[in-house]
The first five atom37 places (N, CA, C, CB, O) and aatype in JSON, in Angstrom:
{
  "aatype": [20, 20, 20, 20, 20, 20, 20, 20, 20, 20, 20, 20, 20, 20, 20, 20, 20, 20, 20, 20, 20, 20, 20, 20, 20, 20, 20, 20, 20, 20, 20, 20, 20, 20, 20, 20, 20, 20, 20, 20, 20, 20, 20, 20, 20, 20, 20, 20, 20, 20, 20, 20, 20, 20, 20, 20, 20, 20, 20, 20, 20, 20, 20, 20, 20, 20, 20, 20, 20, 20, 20, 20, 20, 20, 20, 20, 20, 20, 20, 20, 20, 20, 20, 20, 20, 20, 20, 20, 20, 20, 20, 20, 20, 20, 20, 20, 20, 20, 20, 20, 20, 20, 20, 20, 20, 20, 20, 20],
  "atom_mask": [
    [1, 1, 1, 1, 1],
    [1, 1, 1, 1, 1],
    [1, 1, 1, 1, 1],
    [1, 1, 1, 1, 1],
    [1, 1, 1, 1, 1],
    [1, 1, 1, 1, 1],
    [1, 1, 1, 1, 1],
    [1, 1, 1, 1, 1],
    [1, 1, 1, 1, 1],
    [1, 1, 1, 1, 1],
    [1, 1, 1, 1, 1],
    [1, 1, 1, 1, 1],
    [1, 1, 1, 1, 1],
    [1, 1, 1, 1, 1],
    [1, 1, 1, 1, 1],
    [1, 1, 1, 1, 1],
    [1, 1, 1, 1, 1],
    [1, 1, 1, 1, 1],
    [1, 1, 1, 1, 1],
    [1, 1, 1, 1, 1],
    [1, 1, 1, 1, 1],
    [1, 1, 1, 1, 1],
    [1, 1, 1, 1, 1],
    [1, 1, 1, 1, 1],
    [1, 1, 1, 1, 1],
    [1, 1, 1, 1, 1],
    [1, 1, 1, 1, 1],
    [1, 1, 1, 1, 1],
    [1, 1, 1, 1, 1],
    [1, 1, 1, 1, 1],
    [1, 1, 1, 1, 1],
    [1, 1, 1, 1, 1],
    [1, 1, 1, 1, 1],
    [1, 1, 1, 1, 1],
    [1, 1, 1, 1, 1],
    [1, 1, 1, 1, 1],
    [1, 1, 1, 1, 1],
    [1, 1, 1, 1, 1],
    [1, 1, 1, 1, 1],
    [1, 1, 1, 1, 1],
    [1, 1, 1, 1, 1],
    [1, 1, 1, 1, 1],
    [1, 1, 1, 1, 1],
    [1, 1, 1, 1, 1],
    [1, 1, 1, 1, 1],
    [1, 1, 1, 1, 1],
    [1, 1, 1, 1, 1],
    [1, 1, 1, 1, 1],
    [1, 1, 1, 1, 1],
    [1, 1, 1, 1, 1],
    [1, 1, 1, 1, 1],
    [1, 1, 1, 1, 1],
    [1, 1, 1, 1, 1],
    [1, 1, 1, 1, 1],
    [1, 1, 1, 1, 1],
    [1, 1, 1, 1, 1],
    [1, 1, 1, 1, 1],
    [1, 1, 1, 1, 1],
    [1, 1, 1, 1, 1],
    [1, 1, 1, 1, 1],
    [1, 1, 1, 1, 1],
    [1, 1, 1, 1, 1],
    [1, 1, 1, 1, 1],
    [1, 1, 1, 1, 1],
    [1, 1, 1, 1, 1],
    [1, 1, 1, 1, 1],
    [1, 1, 1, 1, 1],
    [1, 1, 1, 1, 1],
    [1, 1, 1, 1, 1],
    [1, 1, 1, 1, 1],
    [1, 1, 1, 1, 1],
    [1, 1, 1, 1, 1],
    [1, 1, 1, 1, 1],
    [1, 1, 1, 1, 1],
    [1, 1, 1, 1, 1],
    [1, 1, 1, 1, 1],
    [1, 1, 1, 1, 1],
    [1, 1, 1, 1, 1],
    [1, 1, 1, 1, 1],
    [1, 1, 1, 1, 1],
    [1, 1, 1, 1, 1],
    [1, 1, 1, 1, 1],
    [1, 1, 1, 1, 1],
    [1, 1, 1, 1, 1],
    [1, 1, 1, 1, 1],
    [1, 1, 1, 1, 1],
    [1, 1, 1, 1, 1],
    [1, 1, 1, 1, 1],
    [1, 1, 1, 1, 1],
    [1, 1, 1, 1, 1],
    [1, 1, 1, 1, 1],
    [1, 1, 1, 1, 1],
    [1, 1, 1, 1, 1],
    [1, 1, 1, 1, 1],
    [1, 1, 1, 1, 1],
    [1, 1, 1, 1, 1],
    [1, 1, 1, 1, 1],
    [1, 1, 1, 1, 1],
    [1, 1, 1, 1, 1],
    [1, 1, 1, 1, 1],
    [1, 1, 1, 1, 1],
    [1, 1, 1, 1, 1],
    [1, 1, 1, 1, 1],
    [1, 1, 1, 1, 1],
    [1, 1, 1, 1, 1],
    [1, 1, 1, 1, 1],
    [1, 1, 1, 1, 1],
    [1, 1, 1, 1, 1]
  ],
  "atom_positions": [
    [[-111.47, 24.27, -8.71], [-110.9, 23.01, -9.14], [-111.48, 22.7, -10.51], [-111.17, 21.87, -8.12], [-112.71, 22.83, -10.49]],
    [[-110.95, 22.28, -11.83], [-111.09, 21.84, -12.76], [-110.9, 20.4, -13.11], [-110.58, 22.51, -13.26], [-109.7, 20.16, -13.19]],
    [[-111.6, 19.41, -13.33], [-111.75, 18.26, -13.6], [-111.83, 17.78, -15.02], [-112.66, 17.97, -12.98], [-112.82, 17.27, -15.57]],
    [[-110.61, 18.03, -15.57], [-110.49, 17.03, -16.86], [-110.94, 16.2, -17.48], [-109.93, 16.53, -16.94], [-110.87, 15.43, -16.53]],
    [[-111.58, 15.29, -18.64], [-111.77, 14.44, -19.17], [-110.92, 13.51, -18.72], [-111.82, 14.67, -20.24], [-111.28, 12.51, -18.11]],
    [[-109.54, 13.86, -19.04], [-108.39, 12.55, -18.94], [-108.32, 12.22, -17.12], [-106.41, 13.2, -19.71], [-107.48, 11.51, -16.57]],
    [[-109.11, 12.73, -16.65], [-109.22, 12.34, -14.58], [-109.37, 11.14, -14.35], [-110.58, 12.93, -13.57], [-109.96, 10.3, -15.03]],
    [[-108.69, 10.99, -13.12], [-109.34, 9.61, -12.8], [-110.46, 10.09, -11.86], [-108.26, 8.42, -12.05], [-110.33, 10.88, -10.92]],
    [[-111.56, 9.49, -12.28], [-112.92, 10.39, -11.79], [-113.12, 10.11, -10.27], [-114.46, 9.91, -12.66], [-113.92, 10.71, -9.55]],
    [[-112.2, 9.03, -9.88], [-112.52, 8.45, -8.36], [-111.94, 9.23, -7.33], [-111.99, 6.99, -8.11], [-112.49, 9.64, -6.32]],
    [[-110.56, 9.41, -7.75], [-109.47, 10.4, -6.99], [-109.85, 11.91, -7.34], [-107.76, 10.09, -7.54], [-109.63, 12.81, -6.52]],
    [[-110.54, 12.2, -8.77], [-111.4, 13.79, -8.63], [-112.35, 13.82, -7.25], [-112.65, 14.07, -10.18], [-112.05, 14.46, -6.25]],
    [[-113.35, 13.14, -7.36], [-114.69, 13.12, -6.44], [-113.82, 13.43, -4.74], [-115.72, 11.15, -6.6], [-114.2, 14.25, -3.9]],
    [[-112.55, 12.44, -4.64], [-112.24, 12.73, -3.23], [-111.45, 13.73, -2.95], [-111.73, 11.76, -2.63], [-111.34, 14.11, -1.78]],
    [[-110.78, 14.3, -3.95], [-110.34, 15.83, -3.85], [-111.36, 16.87, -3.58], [-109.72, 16.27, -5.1], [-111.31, 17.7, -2.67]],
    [[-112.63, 16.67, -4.81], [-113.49, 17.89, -4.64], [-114.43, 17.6, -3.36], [-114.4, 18.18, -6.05], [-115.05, 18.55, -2.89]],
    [[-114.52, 16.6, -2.91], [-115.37, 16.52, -1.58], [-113.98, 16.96, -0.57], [-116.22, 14.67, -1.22], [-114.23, 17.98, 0.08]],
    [[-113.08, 16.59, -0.41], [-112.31, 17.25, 0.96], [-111.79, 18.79, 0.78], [-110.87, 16.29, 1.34], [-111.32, 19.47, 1.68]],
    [[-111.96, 19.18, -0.58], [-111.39, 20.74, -0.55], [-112.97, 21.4, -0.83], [-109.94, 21.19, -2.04], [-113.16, 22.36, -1.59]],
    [[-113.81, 20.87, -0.24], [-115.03, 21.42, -0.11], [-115.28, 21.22, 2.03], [-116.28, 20.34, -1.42], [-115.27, 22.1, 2.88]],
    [[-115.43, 20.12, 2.14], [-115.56, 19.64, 3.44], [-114.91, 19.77, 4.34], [-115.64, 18.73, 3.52], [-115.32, 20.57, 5.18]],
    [[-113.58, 19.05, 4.6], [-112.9, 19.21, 5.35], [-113.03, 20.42, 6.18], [-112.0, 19.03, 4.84], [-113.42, 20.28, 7.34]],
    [[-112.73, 21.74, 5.68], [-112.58, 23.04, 6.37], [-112.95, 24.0, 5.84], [-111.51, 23.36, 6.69], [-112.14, 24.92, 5.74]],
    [[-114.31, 24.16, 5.3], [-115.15, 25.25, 4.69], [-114.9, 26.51, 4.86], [-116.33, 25.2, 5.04], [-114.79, 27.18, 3.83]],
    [[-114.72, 27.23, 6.26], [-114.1, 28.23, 6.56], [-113.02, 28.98, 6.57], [-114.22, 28.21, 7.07], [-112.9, 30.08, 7.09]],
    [[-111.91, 28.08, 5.74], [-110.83, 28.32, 5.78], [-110.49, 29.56, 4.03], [-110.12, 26.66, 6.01], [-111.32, 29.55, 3.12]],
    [[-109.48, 30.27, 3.95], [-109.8, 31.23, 2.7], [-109.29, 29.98, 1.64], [-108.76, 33.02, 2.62], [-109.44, 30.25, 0.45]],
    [[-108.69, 28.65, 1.98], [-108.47, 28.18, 0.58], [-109.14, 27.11, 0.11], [-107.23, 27.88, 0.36], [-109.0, 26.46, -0.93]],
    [[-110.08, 26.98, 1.24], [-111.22, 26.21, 0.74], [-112.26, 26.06, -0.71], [-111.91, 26.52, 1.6], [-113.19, 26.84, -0.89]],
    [[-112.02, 25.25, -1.41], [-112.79, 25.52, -2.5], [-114.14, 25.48, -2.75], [-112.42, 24.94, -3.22], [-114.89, 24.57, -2.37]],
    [[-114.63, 26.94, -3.71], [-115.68, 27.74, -4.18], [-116.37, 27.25, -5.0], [-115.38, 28.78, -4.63], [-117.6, 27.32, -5.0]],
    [[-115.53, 26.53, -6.0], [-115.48, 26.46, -7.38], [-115.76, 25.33, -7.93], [-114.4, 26.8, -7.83], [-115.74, 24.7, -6.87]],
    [[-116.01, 24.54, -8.72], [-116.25, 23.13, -9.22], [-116.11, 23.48, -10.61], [-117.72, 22.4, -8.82], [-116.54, 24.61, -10.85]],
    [[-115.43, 22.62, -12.04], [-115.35, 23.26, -13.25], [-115.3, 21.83, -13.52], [-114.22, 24.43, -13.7], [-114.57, 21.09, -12.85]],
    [[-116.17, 21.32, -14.62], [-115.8, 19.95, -15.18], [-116.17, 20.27, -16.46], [-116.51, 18.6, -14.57], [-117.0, 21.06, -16.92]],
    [[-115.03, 19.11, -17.17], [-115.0, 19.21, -18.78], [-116.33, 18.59, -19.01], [-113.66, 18.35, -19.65], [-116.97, 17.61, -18.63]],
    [[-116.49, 19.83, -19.99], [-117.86, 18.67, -20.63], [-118.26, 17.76, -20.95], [-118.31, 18.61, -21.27], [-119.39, 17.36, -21.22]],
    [[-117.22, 17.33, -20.94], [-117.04, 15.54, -21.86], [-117.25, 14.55, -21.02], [-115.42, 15.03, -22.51], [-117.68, 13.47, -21.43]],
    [[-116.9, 14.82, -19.38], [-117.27, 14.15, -18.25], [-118.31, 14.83, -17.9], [-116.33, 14.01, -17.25], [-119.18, 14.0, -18.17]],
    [[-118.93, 15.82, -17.45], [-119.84, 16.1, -16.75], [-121.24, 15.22, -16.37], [-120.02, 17.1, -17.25], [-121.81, 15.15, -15.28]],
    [[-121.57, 14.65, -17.53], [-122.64, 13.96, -17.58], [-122.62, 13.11, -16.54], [-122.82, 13.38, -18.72], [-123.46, 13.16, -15.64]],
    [[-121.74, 12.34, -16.57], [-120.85, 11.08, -15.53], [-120.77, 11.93, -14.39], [-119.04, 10.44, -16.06], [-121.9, 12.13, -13.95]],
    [[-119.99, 12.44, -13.83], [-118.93, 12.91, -13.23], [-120.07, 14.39, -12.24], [-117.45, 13.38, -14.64], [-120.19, 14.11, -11.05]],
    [[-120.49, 15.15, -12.48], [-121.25, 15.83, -11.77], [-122.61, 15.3, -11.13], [-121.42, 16.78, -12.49], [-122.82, 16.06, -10.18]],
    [[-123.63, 14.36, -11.19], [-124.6, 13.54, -10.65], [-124.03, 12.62, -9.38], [-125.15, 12.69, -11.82], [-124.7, 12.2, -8.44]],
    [[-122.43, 12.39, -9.64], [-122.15, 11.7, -8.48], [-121.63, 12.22, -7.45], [-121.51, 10.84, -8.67], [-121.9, 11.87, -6.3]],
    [[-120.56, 13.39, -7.87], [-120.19, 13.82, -6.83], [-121.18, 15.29, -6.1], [-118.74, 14.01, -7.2], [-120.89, 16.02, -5.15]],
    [[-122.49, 15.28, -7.12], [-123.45, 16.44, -6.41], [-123.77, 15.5, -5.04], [-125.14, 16.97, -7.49], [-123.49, 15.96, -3.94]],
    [[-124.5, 13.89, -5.21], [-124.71, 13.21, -4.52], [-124.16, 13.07, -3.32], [-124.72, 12.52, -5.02], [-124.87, 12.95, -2.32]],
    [[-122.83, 13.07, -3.26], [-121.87, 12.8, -2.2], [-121.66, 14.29, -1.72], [-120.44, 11.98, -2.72], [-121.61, 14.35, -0.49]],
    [[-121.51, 15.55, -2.37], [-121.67, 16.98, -1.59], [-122.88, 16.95, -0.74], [-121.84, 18.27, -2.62], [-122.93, 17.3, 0.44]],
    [[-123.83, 16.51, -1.47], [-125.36, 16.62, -0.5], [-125.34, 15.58, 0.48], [-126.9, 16.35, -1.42], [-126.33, 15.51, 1.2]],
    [[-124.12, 14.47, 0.72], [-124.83, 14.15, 1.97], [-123.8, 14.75, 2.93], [-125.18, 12.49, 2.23], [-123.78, 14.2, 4.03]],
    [[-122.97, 15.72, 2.78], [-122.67, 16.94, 3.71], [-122.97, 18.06, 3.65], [-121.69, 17.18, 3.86], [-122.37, 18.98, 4.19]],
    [[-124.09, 18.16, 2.9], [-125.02, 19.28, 3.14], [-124.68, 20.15, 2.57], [-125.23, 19.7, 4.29], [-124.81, 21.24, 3.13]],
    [[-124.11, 20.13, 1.29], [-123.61, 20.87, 0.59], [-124.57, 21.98, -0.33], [-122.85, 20.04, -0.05], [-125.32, 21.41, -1.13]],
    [[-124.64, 23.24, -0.32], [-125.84, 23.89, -0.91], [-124.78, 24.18, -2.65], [-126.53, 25.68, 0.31], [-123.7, 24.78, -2.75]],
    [[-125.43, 23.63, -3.58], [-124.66, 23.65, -5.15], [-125.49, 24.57, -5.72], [-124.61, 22.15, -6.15], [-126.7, 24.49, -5.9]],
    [[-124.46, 25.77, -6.09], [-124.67, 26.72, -7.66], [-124.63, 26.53, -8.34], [-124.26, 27.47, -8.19], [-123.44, 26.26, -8.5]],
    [[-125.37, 26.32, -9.71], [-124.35, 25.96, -10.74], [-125.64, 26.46, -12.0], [-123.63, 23.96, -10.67], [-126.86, 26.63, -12.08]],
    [[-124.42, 26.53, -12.85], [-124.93, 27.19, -14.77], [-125.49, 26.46, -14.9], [-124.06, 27.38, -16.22], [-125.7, 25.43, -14.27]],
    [[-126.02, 27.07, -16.21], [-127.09, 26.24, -16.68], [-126.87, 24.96, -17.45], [-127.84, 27.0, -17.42], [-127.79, 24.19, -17.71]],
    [[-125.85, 24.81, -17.74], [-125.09, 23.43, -18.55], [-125.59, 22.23, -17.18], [-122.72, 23.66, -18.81], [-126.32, 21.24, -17.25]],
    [[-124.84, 22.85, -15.96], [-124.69, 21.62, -15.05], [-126.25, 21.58, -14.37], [-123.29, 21.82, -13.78], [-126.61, 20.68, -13.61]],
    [[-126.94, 22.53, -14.72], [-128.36, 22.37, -14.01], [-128.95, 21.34, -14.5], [-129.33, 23.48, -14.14], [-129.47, 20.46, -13.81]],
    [[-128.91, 21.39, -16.38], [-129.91, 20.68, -17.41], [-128.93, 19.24, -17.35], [-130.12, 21.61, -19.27], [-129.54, 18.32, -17.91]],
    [[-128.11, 18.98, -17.03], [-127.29, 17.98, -16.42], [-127.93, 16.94, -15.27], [-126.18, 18.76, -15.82], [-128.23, 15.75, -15.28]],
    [[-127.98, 17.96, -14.33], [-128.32, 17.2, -12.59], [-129.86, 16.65, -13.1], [-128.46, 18.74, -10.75], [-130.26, 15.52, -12.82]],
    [[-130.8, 17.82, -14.04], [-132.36, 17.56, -13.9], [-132.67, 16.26, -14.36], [-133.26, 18.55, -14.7], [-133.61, 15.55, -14.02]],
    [[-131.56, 15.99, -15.34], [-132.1, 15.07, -16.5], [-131.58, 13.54, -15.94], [-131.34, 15.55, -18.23], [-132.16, 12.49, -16.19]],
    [[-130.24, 13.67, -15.04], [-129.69, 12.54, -14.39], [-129.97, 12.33, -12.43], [-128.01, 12.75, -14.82], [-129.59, 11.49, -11.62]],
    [[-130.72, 13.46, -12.37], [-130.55, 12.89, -10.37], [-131.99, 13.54, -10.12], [-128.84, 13.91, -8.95], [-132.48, 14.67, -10.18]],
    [[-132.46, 12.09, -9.78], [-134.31, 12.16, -9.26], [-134.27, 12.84, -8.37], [-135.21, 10.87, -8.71], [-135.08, 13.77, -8.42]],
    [[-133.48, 12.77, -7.25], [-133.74, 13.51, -6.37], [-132.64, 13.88, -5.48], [-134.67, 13.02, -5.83], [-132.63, 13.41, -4.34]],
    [[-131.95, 14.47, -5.77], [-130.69, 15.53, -5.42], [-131.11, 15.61, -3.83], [-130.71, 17.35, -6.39], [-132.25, 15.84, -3.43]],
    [[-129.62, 15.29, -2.74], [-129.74, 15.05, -1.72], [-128.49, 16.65, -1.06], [-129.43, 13.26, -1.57], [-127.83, 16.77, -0.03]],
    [[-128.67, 17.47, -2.16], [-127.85, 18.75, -1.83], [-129.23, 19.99, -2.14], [-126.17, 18.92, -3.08], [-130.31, 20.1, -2.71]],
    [[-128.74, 20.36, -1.71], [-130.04, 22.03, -2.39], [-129.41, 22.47, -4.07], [-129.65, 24.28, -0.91], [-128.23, 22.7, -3.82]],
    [[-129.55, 22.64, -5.24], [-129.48, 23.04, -5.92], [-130.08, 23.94, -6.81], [-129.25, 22.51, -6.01], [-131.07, 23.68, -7.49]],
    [[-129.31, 25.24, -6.79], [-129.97, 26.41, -7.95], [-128.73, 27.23, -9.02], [-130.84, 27.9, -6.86], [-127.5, 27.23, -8.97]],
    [[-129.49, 27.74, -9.74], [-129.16, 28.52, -10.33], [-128.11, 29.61, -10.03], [-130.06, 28.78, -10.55], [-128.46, 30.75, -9.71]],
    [[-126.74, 29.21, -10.14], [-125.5, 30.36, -9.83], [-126.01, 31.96, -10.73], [-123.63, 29.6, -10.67], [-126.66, 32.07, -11.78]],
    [[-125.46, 32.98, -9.88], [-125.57, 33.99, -10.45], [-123.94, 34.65, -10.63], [-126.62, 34.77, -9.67], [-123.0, 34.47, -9.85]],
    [[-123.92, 35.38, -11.79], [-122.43, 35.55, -12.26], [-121.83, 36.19, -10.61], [-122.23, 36.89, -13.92], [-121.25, 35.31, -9.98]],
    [[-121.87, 36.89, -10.23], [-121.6, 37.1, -8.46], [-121.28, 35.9, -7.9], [-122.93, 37.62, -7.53], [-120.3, 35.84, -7.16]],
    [[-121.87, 35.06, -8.1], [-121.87, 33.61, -7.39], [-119.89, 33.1, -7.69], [-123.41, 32.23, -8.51], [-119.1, 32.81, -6.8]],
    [[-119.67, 33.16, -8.84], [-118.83, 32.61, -9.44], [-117.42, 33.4, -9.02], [-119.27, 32.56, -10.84], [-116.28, 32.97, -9.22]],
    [[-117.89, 35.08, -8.19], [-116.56, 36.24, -7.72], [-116.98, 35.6, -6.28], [-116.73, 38.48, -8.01], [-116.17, 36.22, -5.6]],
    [[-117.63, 34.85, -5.42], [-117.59, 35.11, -4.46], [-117.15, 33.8, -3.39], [-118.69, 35.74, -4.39], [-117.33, 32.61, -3.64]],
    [[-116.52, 34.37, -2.11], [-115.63, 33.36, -1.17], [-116.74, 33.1, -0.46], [-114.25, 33.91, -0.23], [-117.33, 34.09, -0.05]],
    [[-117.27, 31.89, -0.16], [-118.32, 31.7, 0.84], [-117.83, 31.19, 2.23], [-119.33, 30.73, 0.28], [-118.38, 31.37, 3.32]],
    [[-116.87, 30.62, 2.01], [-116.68, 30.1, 3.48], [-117.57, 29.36, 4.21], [-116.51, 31.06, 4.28], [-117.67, 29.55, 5.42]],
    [[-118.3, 28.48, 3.6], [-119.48, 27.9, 4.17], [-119.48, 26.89, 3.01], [-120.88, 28.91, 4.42], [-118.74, 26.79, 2.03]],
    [[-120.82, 25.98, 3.53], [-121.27, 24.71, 2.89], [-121.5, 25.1, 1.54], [-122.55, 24.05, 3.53], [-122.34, 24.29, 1.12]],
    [[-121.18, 25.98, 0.54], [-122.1, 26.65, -0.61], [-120.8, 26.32, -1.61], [-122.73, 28.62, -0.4], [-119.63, 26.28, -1.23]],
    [[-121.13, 26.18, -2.52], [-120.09, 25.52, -4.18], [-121.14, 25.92, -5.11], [-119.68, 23.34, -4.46], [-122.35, 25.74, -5.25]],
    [[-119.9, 26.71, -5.87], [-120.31, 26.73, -7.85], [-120.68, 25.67, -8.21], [-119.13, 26.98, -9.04], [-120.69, 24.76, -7.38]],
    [[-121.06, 25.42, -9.44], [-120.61, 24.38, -9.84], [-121.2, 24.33, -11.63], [-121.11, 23.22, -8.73], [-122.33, 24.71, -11.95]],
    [[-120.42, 23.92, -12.37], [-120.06, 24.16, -13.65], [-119.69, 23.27, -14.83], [-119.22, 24.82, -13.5], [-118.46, 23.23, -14.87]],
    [[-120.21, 22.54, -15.8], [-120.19, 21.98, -16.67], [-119.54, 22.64, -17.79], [-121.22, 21.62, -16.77], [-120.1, 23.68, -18.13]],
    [[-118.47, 22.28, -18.5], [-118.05, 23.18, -19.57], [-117.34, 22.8, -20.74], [-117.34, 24.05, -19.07], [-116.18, 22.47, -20.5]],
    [[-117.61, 22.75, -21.72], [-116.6, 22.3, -22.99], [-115.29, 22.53, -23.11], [-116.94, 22.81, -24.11], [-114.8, 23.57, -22.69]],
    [[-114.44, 21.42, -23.82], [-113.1, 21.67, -23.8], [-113.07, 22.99, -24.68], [-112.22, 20.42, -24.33], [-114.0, 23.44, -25.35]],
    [[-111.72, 23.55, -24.53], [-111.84, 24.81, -25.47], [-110.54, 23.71, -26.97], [-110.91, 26.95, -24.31], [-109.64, 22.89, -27.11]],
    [[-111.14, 24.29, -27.39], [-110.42, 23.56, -29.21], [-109.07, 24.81, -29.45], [-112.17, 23.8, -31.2], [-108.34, 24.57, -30.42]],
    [[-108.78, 25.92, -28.73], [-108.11, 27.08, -29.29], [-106.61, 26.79, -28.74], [-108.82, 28.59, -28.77], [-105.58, 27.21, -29.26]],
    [[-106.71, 25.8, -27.34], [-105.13, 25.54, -26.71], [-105.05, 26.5, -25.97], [-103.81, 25.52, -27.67], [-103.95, 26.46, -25.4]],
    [[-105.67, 27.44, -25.65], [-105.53, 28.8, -24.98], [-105.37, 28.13, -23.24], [-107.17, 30.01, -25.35], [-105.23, 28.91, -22.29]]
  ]
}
């Protein structure tokens, strides 16, 4: 799932918590978390918050790490360091990417 700048950040958070929650085990359950950089700051501290109180275990780059450290005292999810594997793989379980990232300027 990719989360836009132009989001409404309220209706993001309850998408990415039910296509995380709801049915973890299922193959279309989502892996993935991608937020524009421009929100992340905002926008990833809250909804790490609300993954962790379903026990959500978060991967994530190093953008969204130096992100969570600097904004959430104390992270109520497990959080580390994704490994590029992390980012090919279906977990089927409580476990999410998760990813901070700049708009691209190219239109691509």
């Amino acid at each position: 799932m990719f989360v836009d700048a132009d989001a409404d950040l309220k209706m993001a958070g309850e998408i990415a918590l039910n296509a995380k929650v709801q049915r973890p085990a299922v193959c279309n359950a989502m892996e993935t978390l991608l937020v524009d950089g421009k929100i992340a700051k905002t926008f990833l501290p809250t909804i790490v918050q609300r993954l962790g109180e379903k026990n959500v275990q978060l991967r994530v780059d190093a953008d969204a790490e130096a992100i969570l450290k600097s904004e959430v005292r104390s992270p109520k999810s497990e959080v580390r360091r994704a490994t590029e594997q992390d980012f090919y793989t279906e977990y089927n379980d409580y476990i999410l990417n998760g990813a901070g990232r700049g708009r691209r300027e190219s239109g691509d």
